[in-house]
C-alpha positions, 0 to 999 in steps of 0.5 A: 560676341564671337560665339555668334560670328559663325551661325551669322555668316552662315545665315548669311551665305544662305540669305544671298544663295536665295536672293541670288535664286530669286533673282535669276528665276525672275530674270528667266521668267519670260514676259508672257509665259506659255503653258509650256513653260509653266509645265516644265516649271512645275515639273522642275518644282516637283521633281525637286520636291519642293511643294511650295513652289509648285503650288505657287506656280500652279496657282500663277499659271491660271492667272496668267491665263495659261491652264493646266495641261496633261503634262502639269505632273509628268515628274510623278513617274513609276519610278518616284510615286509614292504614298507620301508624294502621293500625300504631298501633293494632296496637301499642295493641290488642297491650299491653290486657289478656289475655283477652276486653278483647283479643280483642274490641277485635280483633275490633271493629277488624275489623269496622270495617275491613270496614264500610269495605270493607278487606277485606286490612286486617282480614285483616292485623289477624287475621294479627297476631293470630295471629302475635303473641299466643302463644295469648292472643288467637288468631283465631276462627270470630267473628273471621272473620264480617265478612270472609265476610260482606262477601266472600259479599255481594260474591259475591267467593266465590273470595276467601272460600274463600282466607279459609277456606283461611287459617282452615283455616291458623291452626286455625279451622274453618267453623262453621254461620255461615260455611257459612250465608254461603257457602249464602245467597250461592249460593241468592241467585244460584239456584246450587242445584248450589252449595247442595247441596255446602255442605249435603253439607259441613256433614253431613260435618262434623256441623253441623245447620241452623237457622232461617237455614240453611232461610230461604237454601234457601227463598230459592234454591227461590223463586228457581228458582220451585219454590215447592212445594219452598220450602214442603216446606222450611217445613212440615220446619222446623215439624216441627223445631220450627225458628223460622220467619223473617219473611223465610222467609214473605215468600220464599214469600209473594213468590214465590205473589204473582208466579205469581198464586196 
């Protein structure tokens, strides 16, 4: 029985490297974890590579009450995205547990992969999601804000209203956030003819405006200089009672200060 005398001590060794982990990593793990924590836990796993375990940690974090945070994927990087992590993580995300542990760890890679500017790899994450999850873990309106975000900010506006037509594909209408990027995008630029559609759509579709809402239409007034209109558009939101905006007085404020009044 000699033979066998090498691969059962090599087993062996490896069995109490494990124990020897486990235990350590039980004895770190403080009494009541913070996001925090669990953050740098799943970055230590993924930058290992090691999907199960950050899987198994994304699935803890929700159960002790400590949720997904933007932070969750910072070791996707520039530097070590690819397809095939990209594909792993899919997989990974696909097996969490139903309900809010997996649609929010979607919708933070999302994010993520808009922070790194992947604009068609986060569409690809919320295709999957949509494709793969029967209903449990569909795309919604939230999902779709870092992607329209970006793509306003951007002014890439051809490619954002192909991101609402995909919406509109899976079932997911604009809400008052998704007009209000599209609405900030076109007073930014002074397109006031722009801005009056998106007003015009959001009244066919029965959204009321808030408080950034007013602050993008009191950008685009300042931006064509018809300060006495941003100010109408002020004095409407107080008679609203619609919370002004700090950055609402400083267009306005801007705007008096440059006329030298």
């Amino acid at each position: 029985m000699s033979f066998l005398s090498k691969p059962v001590n090599k087993y062996k060794t490896l069995l109490n490297s494990l124990f020897r982990f486990t235990a350590a990593a039980a004895k770190k793990f403080p009494d009541d974890p913070t996001s925090t924590f669990y953050d740098e836990v799943a970055n230590a796993a993924g930058s290992s590579g090691d999907f199960n375990a950050l899987r198994d940690v994304l699935n803890k974090r929700i159960q002790d009450n400590c949720f997904n945070t933007k932070r969750n994927f910072n070791f996707v990087t520039d530097e070590t995205f690819s397809p095939s992590v990209l594909n792993d993580l899919l997989q990974t995300l696909s097996t969490l547990n139903h309900g809010v542990t997996r649609k929010t760890a979607f919708d933070f890679l999302v994010i993520r992969l808009c922070k790194l500017h992947r604009v068609d790899d986060a569409l690809q994450v919320i295709e999957y999601m949509a494709r793969n999850d029967a209903g449990c873990c569909r795309p919604s309106a939230t999902t779709f804000y870092p992607v329209l975000n970006l793509l306003t900010r951007q002014k890439s506006l051809d490619q954002a209203r192909r991101v609402v037509d995909f919406m509109s594909k899976h079932g997911v209408k604009l809400d008052l956030t998704g007009h209000n990027y599209f609405l900030s995008a076109h007073c930014y630029a002074g397109d006031v003819a722009a801005a009056a559609g998106v007003l015009k759509k959001m009244e066919e579709d029965g959204i009321s405006a808030d408080a950034r809402t007013f602050d993008a239409l009191v950008l685009g007034a300042c931006k064509v200089m018809k300060v006495d209109g941003a100010i109408m558009l002020v004095r409407r939101m107080v008679d609203d009672g619609v919370p002004i905006l700090y950055s609402t007085h400083m267009f306005v404020i801007g705007s008096l200060l440059q006329m030298n009044w």
